[in-house]
C-alpha positions in Angstrom: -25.5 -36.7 -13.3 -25.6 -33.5 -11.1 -24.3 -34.3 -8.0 -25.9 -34.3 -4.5 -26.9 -32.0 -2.0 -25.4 -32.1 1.2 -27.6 -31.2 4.4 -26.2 -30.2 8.0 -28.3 -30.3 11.4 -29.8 -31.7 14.0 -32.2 -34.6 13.4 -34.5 -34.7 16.1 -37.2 -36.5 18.0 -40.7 -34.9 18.2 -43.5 -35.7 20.7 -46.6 -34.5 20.5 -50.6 -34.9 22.7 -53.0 -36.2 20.2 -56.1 -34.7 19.4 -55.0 -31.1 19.5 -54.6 -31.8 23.9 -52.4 -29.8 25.8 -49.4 -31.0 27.6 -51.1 -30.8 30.6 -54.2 -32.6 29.7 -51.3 -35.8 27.7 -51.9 -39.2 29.0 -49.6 -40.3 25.8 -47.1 -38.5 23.1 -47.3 -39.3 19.6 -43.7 -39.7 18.1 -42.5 -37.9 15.2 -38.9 -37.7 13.8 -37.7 -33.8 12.1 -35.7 -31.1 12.4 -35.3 -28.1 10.2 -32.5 -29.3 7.7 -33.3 -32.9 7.8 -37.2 -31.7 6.7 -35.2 -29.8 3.7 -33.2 -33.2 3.1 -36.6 -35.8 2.8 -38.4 -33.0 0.7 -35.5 -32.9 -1.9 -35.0 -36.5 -1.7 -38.8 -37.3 -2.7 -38.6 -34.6 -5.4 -36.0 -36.7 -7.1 -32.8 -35.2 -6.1 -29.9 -37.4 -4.3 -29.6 -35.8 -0.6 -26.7 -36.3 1.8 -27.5 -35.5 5.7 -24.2 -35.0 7.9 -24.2 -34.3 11.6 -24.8 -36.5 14.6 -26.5 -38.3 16.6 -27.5 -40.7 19.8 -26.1 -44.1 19.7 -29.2 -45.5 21.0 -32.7 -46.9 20.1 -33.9 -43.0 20.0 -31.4 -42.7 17.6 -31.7 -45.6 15.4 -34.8 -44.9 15.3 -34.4 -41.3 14.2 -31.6 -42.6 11.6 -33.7 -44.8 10.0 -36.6 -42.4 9.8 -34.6 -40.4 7.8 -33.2 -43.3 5.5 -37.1 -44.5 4.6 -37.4 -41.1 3.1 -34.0 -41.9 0.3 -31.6 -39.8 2.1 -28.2 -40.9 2.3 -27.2 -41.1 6.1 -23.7 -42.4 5.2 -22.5 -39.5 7.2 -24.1 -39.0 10.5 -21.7 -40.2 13.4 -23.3 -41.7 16.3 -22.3 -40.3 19.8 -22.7 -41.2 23.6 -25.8 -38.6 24.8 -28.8 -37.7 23.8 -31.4 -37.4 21.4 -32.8 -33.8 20.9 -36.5 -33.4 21.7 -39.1 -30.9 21.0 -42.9 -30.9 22.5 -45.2 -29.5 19.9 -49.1 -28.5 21.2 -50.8 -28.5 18.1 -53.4 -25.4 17.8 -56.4 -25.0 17.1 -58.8 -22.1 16.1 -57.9 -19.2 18.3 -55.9 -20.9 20.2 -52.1 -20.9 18.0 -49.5 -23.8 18.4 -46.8 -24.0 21.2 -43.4 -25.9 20.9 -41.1 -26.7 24.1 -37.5 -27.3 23.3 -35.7 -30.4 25.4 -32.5 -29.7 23.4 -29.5 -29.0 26.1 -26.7 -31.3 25.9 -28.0 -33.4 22.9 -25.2 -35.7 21.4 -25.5 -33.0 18.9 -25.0 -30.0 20.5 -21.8 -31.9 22.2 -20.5 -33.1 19.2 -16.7 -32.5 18.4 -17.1 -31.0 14.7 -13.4 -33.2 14.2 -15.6 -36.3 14.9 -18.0 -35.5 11.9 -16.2 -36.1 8.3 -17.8 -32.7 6.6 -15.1 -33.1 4.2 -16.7 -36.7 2.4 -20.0 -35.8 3.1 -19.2 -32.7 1.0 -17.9 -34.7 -2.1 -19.0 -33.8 -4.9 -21.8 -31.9 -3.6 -23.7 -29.5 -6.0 -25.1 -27.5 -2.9 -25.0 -27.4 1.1 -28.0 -26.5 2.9 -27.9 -25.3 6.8 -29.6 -22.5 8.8 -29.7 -20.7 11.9 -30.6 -23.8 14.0 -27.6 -25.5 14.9 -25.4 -21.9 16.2 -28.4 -20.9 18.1 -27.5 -24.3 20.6 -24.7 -23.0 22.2 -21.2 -22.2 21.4 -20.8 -25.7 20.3 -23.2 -25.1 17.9 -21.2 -22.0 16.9 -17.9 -24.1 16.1 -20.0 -26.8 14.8 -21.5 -24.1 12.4 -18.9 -22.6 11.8 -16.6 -26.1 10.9 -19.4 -27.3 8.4 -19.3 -23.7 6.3 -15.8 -23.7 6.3 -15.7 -27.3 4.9 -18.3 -26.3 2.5 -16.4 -23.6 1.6 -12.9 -25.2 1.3 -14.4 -27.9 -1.2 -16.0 -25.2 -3.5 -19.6 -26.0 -2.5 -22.6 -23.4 -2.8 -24.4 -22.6 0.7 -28.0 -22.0 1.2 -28.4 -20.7 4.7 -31.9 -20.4 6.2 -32.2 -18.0 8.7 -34.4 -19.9 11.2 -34.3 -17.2 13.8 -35.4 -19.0 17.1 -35.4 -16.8 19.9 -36.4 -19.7 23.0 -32.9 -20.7 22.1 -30.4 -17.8 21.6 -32.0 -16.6 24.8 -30.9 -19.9 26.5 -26.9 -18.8 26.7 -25.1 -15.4 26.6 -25.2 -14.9 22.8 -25.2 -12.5 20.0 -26.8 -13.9 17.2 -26.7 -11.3 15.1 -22.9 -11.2 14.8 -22.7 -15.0 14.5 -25.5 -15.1 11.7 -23.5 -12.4 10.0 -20.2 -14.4 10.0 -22.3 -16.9 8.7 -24.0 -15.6 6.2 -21.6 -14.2 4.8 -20.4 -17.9 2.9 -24.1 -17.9 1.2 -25.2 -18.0 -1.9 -29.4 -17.8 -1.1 -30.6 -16.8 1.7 -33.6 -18.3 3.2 -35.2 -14.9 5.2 -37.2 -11.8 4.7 -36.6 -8.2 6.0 -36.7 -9.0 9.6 -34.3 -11.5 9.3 -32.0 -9.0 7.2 -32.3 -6.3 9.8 -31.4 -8.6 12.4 -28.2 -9.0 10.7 -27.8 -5.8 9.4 -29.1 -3.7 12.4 -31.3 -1.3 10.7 -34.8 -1.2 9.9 -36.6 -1.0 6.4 -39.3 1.1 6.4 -41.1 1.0 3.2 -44.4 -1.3 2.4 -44.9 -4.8 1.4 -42.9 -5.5 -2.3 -40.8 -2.0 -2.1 -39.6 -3.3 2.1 -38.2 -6.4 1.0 -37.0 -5.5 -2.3 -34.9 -2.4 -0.2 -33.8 -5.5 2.7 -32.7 -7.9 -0.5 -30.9 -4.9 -1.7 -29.1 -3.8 1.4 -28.2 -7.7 2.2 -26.7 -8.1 -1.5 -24.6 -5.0 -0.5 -23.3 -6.2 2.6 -22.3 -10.3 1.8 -21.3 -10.1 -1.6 -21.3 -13.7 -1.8 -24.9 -13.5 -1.6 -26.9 -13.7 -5.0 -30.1 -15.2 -3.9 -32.9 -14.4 -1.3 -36.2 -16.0 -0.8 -38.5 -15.5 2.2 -43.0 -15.9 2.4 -45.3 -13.8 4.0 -48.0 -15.0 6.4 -51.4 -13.5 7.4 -53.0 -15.8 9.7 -56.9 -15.4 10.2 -57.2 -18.6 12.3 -54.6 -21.5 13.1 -56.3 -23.2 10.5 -56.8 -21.1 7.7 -53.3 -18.5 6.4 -53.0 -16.6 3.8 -49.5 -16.6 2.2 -47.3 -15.4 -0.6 -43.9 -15.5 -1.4 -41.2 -13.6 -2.6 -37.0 -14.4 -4.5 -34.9 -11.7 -4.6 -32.0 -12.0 -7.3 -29.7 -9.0 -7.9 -31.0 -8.1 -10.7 -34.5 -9.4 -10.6 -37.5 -10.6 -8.7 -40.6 -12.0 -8.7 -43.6 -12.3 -5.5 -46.2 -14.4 -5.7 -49.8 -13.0 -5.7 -51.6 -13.9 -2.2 -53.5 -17.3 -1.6 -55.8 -19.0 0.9 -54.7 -21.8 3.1 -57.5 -23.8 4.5 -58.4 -26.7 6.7 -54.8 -26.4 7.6 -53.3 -29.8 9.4 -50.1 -28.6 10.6 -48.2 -25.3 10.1 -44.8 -27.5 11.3 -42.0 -27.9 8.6 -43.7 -25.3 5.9 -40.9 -23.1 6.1 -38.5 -26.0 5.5 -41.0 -27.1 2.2 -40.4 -24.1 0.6 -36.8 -23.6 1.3 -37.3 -27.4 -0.8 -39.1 -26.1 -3.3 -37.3 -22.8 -4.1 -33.8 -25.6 -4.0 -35.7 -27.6 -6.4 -36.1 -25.1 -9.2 -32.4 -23.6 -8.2 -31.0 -27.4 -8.9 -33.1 -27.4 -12.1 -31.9 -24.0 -13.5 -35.0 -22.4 -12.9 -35.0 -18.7 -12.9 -37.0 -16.5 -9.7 -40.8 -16.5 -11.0 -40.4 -20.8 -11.4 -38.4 -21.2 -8.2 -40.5 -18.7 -5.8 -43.7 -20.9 -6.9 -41.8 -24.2 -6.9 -41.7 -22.8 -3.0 -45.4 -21.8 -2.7 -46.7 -24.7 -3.8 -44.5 -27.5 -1.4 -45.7 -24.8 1.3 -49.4 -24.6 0.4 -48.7 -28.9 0.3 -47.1 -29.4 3.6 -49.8 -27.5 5.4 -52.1 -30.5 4.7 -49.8 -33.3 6.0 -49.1 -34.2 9.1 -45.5 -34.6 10.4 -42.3 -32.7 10.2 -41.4 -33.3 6.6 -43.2 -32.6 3.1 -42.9 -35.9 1.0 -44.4 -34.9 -2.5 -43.1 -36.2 -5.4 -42.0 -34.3 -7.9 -46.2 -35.3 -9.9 -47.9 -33.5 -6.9 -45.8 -30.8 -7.1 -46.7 -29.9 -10.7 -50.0 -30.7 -10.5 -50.7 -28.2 -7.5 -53.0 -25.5 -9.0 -54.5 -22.9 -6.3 -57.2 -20.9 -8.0 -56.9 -23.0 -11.3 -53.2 -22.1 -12.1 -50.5 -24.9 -12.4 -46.5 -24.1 -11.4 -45.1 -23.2 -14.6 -42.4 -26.4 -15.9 
């Protein structure tokens, strides 16, 4: 058998006013548990695929109950190390018509961000590992999640294993220290084999625009990224027009070096939550890449756990690998 994938980044505690309410109207917070890599790790672990997740986290009942969270869902948490501290929180305001969706980070200091990357065991949880998946996230902390980054890649790197870096560009929290993402995503990036991030995301690290339209824009970005990391051989990013929080139109897009294929457009509606779709089809492109798939099968492998995860609630996308092939926008079926 294949072996598994290994996953790196914070797990993390979500609380959100029900009924769509704003923070300032919350008499109670639903609890949700998530986090951008660990979303990635549940989705491939309901697709069928065995899923490592290696980090850190509270030793406390916020914790435990994070950790087990994740476990319910088939992933291995063999390797998270418990630490004095906190859990990460984020608030999410759930939109609605108009009005768009609102997150409020409560992240400083988490036993996460504080972790000693010595106290994590990157080198077991790494094993054996067909792949490791991490992103943007965890550097964007601080400058201990810089070394924490940078520790995991190198460990990844060391043991032979293929990254998958998803770009995950959040501004709330490189603006929270003195940093310059763009040269720390670069040194990062350059250990990947796909990239999970469209033009804007390649001129961030790259520092130059692309000015062309639509396909001919990302296919010059894809270009100019496989020039610059020559490690890179894969690139996969969506595109979003949003008419109303609850109805999006999107398509996506994988870039190989020497071929790609982008989705045609489709409709979104009735949309229950626009949180973790990003991380569904980073799943769903891995999916087909685990299976051997080439761009056409992987890019709507992605579409489709996308499309899904916009109709569950919650951080992660748990679809087994049935729904995913029978998902048919318009009347067409993914292609297996």
């Amino acid at each position: 058998m294949a072996g598994p994938v290994t996953c790196f980044g914070e797990l993390l505690i979500r609380l959100t006013p029900p009924g769509n309410r704003l923070i300032a109207q919350a008499d109670r917070l639903d609890m949700i548990v998530g986090g951008a890599e660990a979303n990635v790790a549940a989705g491939l672990a309901s697709l069928g695929h065995a899923v490592r997740f290696v980090g850190a986290v509270a030793d406390n009942p916020l914790g435990d109950r994070a950790v087990a969270a994740l476990r319910a869902t088939g992933v291995d948490t063999t390797f998270l190390s418990r630490a004095r501290g906190r859990m990460g929180l984020y608030f999410l305001e759930a939109g609605s018509g108009p009005r768009p969706s609102a997150i409020t980070y409560d992240r400083a200091d988490s036993a996460f961000a504080l972790a000693d990357p010595a106290a994590i065991d990157f080198a077991a949880a790494l094993a054996g590992a067909q792949l490791f998946h991490t992103g943007g996230i965890t550097p964007a902390l601080g400058p201990g999640g810089v070394a924490l980054a940078r520790a995991a890649q190198r460990a990844a790197v060391a043991a032979g294993v293929p990254v998958c870096f998803d770009g995950n560009y959040r501004s709330q929290l490189w603006g929270g220290w003195d940093s310059n993402p763009a040269a720390v995503l670069r040194d990062l990036v350059a250990d990947a084999t796909i990239l999970i991030g469209n033009h804007r995301d390649i001129s961030l690290l790259l520092g130059r625009a692309f000015t062309g339209d639509g396909e001919d824009r990302r296919r010059e970005a894809a270009e100019a990224a496989f020039a610059a990391f020559p490690q890179l051989q894969l690139i996969a990013s969506t595109a979003r027009h949003i008419v109303t929080s609850d109805h999006h139109r999107l398509s996506a897009r994988v870039d190989a070096r020497d071929a790609a294929h982008q989705t045609e457009e489709i409709d979104v509606t009735g949309i229950v939550e626009r949180i973790g779709t990003g991380d569904a089809f980073a799943t769903g492109v891995l999916h087909g890449w685990l299976g051997g798939a080439g761009p056409q099968d992987m890019v709507e492998s992605g579409l489709a756990l996308t499309a899904l995860k916009h109709t569950l609630p919650g951080d992660m996308c748990l679809v087994s690998h049935a729904a995913l092939c029978a998902f048919a926008p318009g009347g067409g079926d993914v292609r297996r």
